[in-house]
C-alpha positions as CSV (number, residue, x, y, z in Angstrom):
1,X,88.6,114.7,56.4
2,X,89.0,111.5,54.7
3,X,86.3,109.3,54.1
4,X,85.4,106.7,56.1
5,X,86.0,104.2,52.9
6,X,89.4,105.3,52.8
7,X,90.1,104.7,56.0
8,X,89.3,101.0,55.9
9,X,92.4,100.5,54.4
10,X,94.4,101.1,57.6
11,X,95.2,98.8,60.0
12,X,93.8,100.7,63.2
13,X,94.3,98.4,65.6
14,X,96.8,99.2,68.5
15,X,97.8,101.7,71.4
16,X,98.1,105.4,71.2
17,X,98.9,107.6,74.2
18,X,97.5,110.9,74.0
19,X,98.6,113.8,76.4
20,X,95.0,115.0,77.5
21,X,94.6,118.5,77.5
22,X,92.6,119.7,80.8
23,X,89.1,121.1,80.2
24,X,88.0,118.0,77.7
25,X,87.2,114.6,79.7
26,X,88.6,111.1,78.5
27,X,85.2,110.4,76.8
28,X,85.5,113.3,74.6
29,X,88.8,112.0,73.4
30,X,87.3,108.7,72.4
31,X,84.7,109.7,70.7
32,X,86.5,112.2,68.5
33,X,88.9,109.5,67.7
34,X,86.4,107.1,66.6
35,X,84.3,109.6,64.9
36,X,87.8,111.4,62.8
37,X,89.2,108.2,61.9
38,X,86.3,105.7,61.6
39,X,86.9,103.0,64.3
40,X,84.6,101.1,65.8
41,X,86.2,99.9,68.4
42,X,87.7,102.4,70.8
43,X,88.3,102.7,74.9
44,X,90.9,103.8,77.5
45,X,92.7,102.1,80.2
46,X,91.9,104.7,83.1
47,X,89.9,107.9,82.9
48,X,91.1,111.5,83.8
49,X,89.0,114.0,85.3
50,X,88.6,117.4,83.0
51,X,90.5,119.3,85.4
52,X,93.4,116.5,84.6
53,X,96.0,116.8,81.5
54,X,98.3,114.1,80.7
55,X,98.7,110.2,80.3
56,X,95.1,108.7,78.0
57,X,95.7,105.2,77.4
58,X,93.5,104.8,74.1
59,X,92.4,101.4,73.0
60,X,91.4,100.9,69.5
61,X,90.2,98.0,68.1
62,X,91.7,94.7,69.0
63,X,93.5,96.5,71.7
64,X,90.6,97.2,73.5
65,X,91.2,93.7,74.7
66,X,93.3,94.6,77.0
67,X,91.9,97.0,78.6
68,X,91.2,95.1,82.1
69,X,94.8,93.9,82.3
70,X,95.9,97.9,81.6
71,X,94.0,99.3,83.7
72,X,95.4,97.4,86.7
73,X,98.7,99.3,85.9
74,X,100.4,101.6,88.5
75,X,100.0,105.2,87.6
76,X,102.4,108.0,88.3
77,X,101.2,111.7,88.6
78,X,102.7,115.2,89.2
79,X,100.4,117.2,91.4
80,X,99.9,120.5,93.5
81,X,97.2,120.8,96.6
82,X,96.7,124.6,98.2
83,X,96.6,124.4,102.3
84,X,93.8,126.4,103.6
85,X,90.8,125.6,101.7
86,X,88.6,123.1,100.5
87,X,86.3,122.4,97.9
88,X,83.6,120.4,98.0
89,X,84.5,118.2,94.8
90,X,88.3,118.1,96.7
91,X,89.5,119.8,93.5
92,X,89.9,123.7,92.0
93,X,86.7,123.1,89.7
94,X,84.9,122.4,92.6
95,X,82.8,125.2,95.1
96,X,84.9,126.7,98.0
97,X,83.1,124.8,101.2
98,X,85.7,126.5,103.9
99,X,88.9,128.7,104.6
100,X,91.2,128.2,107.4
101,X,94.4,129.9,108.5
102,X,97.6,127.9,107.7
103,X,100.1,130.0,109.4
104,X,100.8,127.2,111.7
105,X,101.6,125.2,109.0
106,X,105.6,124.9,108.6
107,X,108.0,122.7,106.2
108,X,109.0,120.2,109.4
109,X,105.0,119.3,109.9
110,X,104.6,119.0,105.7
111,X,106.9,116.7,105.4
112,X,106.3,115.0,108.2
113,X,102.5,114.6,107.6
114,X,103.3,113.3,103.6
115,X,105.4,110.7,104.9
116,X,102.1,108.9,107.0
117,X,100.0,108.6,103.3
118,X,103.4,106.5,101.9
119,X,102.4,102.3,101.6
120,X,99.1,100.7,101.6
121,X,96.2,102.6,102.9
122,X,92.8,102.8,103.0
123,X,91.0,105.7,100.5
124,X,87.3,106.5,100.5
125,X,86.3,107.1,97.0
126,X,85.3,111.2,96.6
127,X,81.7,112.1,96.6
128,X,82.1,112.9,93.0
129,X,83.5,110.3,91.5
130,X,82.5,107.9,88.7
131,X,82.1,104.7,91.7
132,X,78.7,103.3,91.4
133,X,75.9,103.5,94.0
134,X,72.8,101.1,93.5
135,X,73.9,101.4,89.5
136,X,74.3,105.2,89.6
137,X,77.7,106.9,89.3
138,X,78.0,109.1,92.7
139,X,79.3,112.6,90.9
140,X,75.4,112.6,89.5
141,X,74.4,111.9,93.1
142,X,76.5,114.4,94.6
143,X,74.9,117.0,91.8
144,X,72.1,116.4,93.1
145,X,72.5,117.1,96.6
146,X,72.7,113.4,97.5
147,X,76.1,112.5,99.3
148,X,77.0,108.7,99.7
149,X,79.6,107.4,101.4
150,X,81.0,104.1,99.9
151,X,83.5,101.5,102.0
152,X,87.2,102.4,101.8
153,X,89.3,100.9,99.3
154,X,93.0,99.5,99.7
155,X,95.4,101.5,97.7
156,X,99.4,101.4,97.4
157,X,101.2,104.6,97.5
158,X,104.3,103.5,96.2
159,X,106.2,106.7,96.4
160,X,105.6,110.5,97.5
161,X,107.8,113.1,97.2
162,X,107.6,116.3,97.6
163,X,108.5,118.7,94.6
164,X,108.4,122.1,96.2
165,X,106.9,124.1,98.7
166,X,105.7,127.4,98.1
167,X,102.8,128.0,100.9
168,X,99.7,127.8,100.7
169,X,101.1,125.3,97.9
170,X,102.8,122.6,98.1
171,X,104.0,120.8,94.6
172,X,104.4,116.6,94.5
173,X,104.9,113.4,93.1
174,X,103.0,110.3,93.7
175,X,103.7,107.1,92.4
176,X,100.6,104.9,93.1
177,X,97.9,102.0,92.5
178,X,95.4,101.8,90.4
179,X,91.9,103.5,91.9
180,X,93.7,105.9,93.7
181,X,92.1,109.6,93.8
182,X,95.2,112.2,93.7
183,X,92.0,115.0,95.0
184,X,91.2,112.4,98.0
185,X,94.8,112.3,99.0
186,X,94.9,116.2,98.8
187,X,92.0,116.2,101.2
188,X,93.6,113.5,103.6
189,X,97.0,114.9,103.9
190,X,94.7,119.0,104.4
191,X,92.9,117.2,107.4
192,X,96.0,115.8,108.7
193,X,97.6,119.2,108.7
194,X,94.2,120.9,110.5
195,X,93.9,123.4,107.5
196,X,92.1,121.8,104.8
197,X,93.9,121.0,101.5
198,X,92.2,120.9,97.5
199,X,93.8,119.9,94.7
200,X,94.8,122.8,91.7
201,X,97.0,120.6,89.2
202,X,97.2,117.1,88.3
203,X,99.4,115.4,85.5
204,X,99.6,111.9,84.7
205,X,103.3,111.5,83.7
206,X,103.1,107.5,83.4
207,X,100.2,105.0,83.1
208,X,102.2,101.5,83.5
209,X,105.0,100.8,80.3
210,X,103.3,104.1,78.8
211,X,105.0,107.7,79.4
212,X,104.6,111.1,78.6
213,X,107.2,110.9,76.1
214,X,105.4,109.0,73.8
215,X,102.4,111.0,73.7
216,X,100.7,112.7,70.9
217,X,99.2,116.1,71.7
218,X,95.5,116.6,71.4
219,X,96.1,119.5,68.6
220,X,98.4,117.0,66.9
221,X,95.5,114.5,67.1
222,X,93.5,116.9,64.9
223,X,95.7,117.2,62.3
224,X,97.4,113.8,61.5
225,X,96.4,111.9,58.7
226,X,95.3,108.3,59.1
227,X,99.0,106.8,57.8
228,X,100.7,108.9,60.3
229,X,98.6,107.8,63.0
230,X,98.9,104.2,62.3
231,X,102.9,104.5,63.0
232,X,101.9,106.0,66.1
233,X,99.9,103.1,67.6
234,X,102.3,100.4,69.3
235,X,100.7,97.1,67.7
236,X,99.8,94.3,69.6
């Protein structure tokens, strides 16, 4: 690796947009950025859980200016849920909490049921998420036994459309607000149904201006020399 002297010498100071790989959480990708290339200054413009791949809108230097405005951008995910069991984190890393039968469940009632969770709703934040109560995030809460439920939030689901079926799974896309949880929507849309839903795959295809196309592998990110990374970042 080159030194951090070296590195001095090149302007790090702009946007890159990594494709997450699932397993690692956005933290991790910041901090092996700022450690391999020597930056001070680096941040994201809206996390993704471990069990997430996709979309990380990283922030380095100057650019981490902006994250507040970025952040406020809409967000576009692919997803998949599974009917007939829930989790108690409302995702496939989480514990089963109950099974139910979904042979009542048809195409006609899916369908039917995704088209109430289109426009602007109201969305409790997960017990494990990184929401604050009283100063402390409530996934160390909820780790601890400790469930809090926090006021419903406004949220825009801009579009939802449905991919595939293929029961118990159903395959999406959701074009939404920021501060939306894709797992909580999972879980809505599994009550609504009378089965129970959790969500196994989640993708973030587009974070505002900034697409999937654009992105830079994590296993890429290991590799690339400082030069080549600089014509990666989109200046501002």
């Amino acid at each position: 690796m080159e030194s951090l002297t070296g590195l001095s010498r090149f302007n790090m100071n702009g946007i890159l947009i990594v494709d997450k790989p699932k397993g690692l959480t956005s933290h991790d990708v910041v901090n092996f950025v700022r450690k391999k290339f020597g930056i001070k200054k680096v941040g994201h413009a809206g996390s993704l859980d471990p069990i997430a791949t996709g979309v990380l809108v990283l922030l380095l230097g100057e650019a981490t200016k902006l994250s507040a405005k970025l952040m406020s951008d809409d967000k576009v995910y692919d997803a998949a849920l599974e009917l007939g069991v829930t989790t108690d984190t409302l995702d496939a890393d989480g514990k089963i909490a109950a099974t139910k039968d979904v042979s009542g469940v048809d195409n006609e009632k899916i369908k039917t049921v995704f088209s109430k969770f289109c426009g602007e709703l109201l969305q409790e934040p997960p017990f494990f998420s990184a929401v604050k109560h009283n100063g402390t995030p409530l996934y160390k809460l909820a780790r601890r036994g400790i469930s809090v439920k926090k006021e419903p939030r406004r949220i825009n689901i801009k579009e939802l459309v449905i991919e595939k079926i293929d029961l118990p799974k159903i395959f999406f896309r959701v074009h939404c607000s920021k501060g939306t949880y894709i797992r909580k929507l999972c879980d809505d849309i599994g009550k609504e149904l009378g089965c129970g839903a959790h969500m196994t795959f989640l993708r973030r295809v587009k974070s505002g201006d900034f697409g999937i196309e654009e992105s830079i592998s994590f296993e890429e990110l290991k590799s690339i020399t400082p030069e080549k990374l600089q014509g990666r970042l989109r200046q501002v």
